[in-house]
C-alpha positions as YAML, in Angstrom:
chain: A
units: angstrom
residues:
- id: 1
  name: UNK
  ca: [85.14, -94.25, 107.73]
- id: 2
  name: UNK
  ca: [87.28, -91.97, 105.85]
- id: 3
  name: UNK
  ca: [86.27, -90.33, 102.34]
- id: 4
  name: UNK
  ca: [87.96, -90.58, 98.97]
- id: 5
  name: UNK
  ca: [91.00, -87.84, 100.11]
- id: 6
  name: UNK
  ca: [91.83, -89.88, 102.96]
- id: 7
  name: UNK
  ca: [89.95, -87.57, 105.52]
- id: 8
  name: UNK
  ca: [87.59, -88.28, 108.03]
- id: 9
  name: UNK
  ca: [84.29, -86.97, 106.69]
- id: 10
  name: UNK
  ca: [83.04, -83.50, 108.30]
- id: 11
  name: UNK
  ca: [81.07, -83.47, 111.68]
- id: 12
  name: UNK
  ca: [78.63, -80.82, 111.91]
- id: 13
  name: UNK
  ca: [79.06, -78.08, 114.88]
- id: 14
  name: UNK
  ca: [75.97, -79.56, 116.78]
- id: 15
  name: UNK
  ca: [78.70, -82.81, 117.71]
- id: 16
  name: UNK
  ca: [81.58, -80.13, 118.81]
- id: 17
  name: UNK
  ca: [83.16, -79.83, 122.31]
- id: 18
  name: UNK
  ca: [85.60, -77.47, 123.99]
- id: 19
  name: UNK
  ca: [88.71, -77.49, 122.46]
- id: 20
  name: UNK
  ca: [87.36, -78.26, 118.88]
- id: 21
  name: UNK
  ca: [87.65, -75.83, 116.32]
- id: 22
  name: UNK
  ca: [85.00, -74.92, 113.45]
- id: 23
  name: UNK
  ca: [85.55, -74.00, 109.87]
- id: 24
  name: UNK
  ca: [82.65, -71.41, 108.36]
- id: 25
  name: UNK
  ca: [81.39, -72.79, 105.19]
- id: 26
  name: UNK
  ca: [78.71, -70.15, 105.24]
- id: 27
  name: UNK
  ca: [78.55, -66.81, 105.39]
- id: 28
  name: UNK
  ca: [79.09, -63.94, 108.76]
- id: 29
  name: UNK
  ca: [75.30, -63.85, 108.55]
- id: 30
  name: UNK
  ca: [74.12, -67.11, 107.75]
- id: 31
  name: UNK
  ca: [77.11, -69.83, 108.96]
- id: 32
  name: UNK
  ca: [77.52, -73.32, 108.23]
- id: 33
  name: UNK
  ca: [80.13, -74.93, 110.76]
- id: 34
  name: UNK
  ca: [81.93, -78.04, 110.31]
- id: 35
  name: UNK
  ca: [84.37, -79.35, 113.26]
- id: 36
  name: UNK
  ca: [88.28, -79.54, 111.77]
- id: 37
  name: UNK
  ca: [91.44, -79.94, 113.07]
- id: 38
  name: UNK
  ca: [92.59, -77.26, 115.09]
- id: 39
  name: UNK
  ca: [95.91, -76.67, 112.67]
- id: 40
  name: UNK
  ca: [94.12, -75.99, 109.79]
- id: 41
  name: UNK
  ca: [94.24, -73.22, 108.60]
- id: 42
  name: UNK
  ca: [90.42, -73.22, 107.46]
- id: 43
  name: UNK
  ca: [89.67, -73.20, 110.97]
- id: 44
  name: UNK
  ca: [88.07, -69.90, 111.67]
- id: 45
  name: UNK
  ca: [86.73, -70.31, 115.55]
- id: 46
  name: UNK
  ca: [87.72, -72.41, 118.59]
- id: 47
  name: UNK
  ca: [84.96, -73.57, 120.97]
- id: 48
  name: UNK
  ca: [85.37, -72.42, 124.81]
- id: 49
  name: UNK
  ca: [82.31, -74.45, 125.62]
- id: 50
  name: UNK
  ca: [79.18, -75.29, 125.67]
- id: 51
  name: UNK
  ca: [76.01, -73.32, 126.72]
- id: 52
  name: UNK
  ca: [73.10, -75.40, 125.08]
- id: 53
  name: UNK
  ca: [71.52, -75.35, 129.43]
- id: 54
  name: UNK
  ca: [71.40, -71.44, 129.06]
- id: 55
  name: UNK
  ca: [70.72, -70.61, 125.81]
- id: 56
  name: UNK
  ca: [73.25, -67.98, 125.77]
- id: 57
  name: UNK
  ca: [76.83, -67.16, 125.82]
- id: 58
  name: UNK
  ca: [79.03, -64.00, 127.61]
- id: 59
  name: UNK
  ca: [79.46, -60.95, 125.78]
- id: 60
  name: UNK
  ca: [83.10, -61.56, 125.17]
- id: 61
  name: UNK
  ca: [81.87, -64.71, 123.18]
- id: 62
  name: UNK
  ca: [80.86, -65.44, 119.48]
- id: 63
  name: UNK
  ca: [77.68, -67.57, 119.82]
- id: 64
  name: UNK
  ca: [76.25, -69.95, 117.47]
- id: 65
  name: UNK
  ca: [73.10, -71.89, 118.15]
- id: 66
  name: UNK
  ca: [72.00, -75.14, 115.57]
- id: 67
  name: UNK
  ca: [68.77, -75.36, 115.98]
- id: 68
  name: UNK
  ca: [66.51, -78.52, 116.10]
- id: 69
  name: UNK
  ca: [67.92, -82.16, 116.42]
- id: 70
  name: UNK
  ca: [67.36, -85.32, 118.41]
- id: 71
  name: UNK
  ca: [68.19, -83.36, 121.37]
- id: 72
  name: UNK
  ca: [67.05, -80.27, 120.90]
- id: 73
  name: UNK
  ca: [69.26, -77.00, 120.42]
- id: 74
  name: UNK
  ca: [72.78, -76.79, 120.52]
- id: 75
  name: UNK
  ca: [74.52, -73.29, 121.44]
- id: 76
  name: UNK
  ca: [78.47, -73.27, 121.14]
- id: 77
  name: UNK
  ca: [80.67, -70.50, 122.54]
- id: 78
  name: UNK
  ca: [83.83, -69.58, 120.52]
- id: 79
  name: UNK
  ca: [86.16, -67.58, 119.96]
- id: 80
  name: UNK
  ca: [88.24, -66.53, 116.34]
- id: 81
  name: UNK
  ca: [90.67, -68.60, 115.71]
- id: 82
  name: UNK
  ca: [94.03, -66.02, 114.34]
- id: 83
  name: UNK
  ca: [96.60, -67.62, 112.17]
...
């Protein structure tokens, strides 16, 4: 499915993997994420992995957790993407 600009509609963070990078349509304190390609320049973290088992993410790490869902919460570990 693609939408009227010819793009592939926006997947929410809670669907991201490592390697997939996350634009902030939010704000620093209050973030909505949306998975985009990598080379776009909107693209404001990368995700390193996963940690949704442990709840938490190293120091070194940005963390964002989306709560609720069919499977519970999801907890992403990124890092800033620099262009």
């Amino acid at each position: 499915m693609m939408t009227d600009d010819g793009k592939p509609p926006a997947e929410v963070a809670r669907h991201a993997v490592a390697g997939d990078c996350l634009e902030n349509r939010g704000t620093h304190a209050n973030p909505v994420l949306f998975t985009i390609p990598c080379g776009d320049t909107k693209a404001d973290y990368k995700v390193m992995f996963s940690a949704t088992a442990q709840g938490k993410c190293p120091p070194e790490f940005d963390e964002y957790t989306e709560r609720g869902g069919l499977n519970g919460n999801t907890t992403l570990c990124m890092t800033q993407v620099h262009h």
